[in-house]
N, C-alpha and C positions, 0 to 999 in steps of 0.2 A: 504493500500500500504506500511506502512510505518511498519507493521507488517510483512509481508513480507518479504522486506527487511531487517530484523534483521534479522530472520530466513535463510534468503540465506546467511549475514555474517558469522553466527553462523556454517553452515553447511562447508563454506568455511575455516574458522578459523581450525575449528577440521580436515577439509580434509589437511591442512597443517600441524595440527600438529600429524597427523597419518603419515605422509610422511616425518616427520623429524625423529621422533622416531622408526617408522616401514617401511623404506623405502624397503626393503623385501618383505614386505606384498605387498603392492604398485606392485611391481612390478611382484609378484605370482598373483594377480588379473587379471593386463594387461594383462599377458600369458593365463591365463587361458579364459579371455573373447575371444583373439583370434582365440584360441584353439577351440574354440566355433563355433566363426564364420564359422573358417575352416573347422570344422564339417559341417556343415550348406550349404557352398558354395560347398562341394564334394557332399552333397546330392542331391540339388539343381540342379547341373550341371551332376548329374550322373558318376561320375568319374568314380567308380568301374569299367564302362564299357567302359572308354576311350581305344582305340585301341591301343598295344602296336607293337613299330617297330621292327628290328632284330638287330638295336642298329651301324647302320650306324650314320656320322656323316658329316655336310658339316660348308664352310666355309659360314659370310651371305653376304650381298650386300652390294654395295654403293647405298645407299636409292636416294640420287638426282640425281645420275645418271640413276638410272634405274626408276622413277619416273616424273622425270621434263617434258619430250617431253610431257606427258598427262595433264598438270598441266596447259592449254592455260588462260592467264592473270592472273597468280598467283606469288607474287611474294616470294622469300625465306625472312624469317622472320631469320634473322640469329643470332642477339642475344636470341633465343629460342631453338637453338641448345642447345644438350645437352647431354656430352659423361662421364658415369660412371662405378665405377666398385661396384658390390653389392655383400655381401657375405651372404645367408640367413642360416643358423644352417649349416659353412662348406664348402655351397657349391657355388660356385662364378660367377660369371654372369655378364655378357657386356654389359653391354643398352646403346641404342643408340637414341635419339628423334630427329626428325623431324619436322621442321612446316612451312606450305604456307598459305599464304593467301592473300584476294582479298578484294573490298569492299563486294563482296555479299558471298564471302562465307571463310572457314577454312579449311586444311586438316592437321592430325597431327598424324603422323608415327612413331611407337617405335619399335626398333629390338631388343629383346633381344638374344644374342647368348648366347645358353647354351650346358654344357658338355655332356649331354645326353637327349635322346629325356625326359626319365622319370625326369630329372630333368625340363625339358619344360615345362611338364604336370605340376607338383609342383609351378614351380612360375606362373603360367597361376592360378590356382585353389588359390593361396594365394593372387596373382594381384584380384581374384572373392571374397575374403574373405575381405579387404579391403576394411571396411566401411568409409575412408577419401578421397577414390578415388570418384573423382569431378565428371569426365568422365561418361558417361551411361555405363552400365554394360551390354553387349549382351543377351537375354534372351529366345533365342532357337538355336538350333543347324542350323547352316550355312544350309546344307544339305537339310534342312525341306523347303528352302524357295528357294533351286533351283542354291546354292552356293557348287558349289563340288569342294571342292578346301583342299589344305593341309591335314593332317591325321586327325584331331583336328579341328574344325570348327564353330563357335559363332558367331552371329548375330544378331542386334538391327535394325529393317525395320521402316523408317519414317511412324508415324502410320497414316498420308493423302497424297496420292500422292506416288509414285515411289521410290525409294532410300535407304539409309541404314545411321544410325547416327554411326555404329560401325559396325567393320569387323575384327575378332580376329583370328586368322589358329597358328597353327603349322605344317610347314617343317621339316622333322627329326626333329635336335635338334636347329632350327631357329625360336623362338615365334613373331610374327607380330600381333601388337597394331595398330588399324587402328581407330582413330576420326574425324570426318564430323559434319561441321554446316555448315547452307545455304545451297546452291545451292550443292557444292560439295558430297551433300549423293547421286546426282543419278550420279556421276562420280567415286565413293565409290570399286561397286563389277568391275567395270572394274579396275581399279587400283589394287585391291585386288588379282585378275586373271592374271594379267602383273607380279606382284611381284613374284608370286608363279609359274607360268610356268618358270622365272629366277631362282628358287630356286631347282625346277627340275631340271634341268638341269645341277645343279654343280655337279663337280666330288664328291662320297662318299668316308667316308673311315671307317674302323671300329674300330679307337679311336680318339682323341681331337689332340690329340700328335703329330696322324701322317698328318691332314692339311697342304698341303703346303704354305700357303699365312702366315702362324703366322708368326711375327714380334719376332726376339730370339734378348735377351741379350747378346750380343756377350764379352763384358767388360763392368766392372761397376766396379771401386777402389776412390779410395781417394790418394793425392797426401803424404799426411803425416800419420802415423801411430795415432798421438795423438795429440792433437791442445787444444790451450789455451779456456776459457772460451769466450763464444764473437767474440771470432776469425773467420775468414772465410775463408775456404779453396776449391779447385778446383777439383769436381768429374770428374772422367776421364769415360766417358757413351758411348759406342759405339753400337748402334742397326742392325742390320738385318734385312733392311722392302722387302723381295720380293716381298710384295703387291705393290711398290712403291707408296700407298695413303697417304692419313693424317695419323699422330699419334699425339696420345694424353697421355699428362705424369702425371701419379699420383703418390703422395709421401707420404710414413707414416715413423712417426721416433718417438722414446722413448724420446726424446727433442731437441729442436733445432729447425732448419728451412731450407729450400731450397729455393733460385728464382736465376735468374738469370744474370751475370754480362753484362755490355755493349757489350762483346762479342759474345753474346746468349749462352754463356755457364752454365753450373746450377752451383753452390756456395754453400755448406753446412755452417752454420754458428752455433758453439756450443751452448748450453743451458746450460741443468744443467751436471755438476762432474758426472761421472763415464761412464761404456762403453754403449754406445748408437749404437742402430741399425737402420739402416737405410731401407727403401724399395721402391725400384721404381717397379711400373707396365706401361709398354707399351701397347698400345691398339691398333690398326687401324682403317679403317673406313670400315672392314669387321667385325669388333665385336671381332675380335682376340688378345688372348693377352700374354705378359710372365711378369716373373716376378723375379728380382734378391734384395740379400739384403748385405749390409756388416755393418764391425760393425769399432768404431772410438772412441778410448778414447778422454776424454774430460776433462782436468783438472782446475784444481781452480787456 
């Protein structure tokens, strides 16, 4: 055992210290095992032959809205919510999770809205590629088991008894992540089928741009041109939500920080010396989003 154990330090030791001096390497490996996967998971799943749309685009849903009435003794698990923005090689992507639960059972809902059906297919097939994902992985076509639902269709059947532990579709450019434990897999493809006759039914359009519900940056400034180190100053942020649902606000900046004063108004406060950029993105709870950025000297 205790032979072993060297040997596991020893492997451990040199994996660090390959990782300090070739962090490069390190990181060409990672890509390349991916790259792997991904090969792998398109095979697997047959992608070549996934069915391509005429490049319509719709807005997605309010998930508890159009979800809850079927959900009888479930309740919303709300610290599990959970609204991001992902950008994968470029291309940017709204996810949106879901989660209810009961004593006897789970149900956990992910929307991703994406800019094009092809980019749907793409994180659909790298979400398959993804050997950290916990979740069961679907392992026949929706279709094969009586599930005609969306263009794209994935499905994991309770292997005793009735039901589904996973229910994966894409809508044009709308990917739906469906997870079931307990009781809720035989409530599963009915939920699956609610969802997507709603997604049907939204109005199409044939770019991202021209949705009506997106949430636009109407203004976004800073009250001073250039502000001391430390200092805090008053973003002036005005939105446009004709979805009138939630939003949700993400911040990236070259240093610094944002939250928010007593007033609920947001605050930049400087970091380090010289011009810093700032960027908000808006999201909704239709998956929709924009995106504005300015820039703020920061002096010493």
């Amino acid at each position: 055992m205790k032979k072993r154990f060297h040997v596991y330090m020893i492997y451990v030791i040199v994996t660090l210290l390959i990782a300090c001096f070739y962090p490069g390497e390190i990181g060409a490996q990672s890509a390349k095992m991916f790259e792997e996967q991904l090969q792998t998971a398109k095979e697997k799943y047959d992608y070549a032959n996934w069915q391509a749309e005429t490049g319509n685009v719709i807005a997605g849903l309010n998930i508890s809205r159009a979800i809850l009435p079927q959900l009888q003794g479930m309740s919303k698990t709300w610290q599990k919510d959970n609204f991001s923005i992902e950008t994968i090689q470029g291309t940017v992507y709204a996810k949106i999770r879901k989660w209810w639960t009961a004593a006897d059972r789970q149900l956990q809902v992910t929307m991703v809205v994406c800019p094009t059906f092809t980019a749907a297919k793409e994180y659909l097939i790298s979400y398959y590629a993804d050997t950290s994902v916990a979740s069961p992985v679907p392992k026949t076509t929706g279709r094969q088991l009586g599930l005609d639902i969306g263009t794209v269709c994935y499905a994991a059947p309770v292997r005793q008894g009735k039901g589904f532990l996973a229910v994966d579709f894409i809508r044009h450019n709308v990917l739906i992540l469906m997870r079931a434990q307990g009781n809720s897999g035989k409530e599963l493809a009915a939920a699956a089928r609610i969802l997507d006759s709603l997604l049907a039914k939204k109005k199409t359009k044939g770019n991202y741009s021209e949705l009506e519900e997106i949430p636009t940056v109407t203004r976004f400034s800073c009250e001073k041109a250039a502000i001391k180190q430390g200092e805090k100053v008053l973003l002036d942020l005005e939105v446009d939500n004709p979805g009138r649902g939630e939003l949700r606000y993400f911040w990236d900046m070259s240093a610094g920080g944002v939250n928010k004063n007593p007033r609920d108004n947001f605050v930049y406060y400087g970091g380090e010396a010289g011009t810093q950029t700032i960027t908000v993105t808006v999201v909704n709870d239709l998956g929709l989003y924009d995106t504005r950025s300015l820039e703020i000297e920061v002096l010493k």
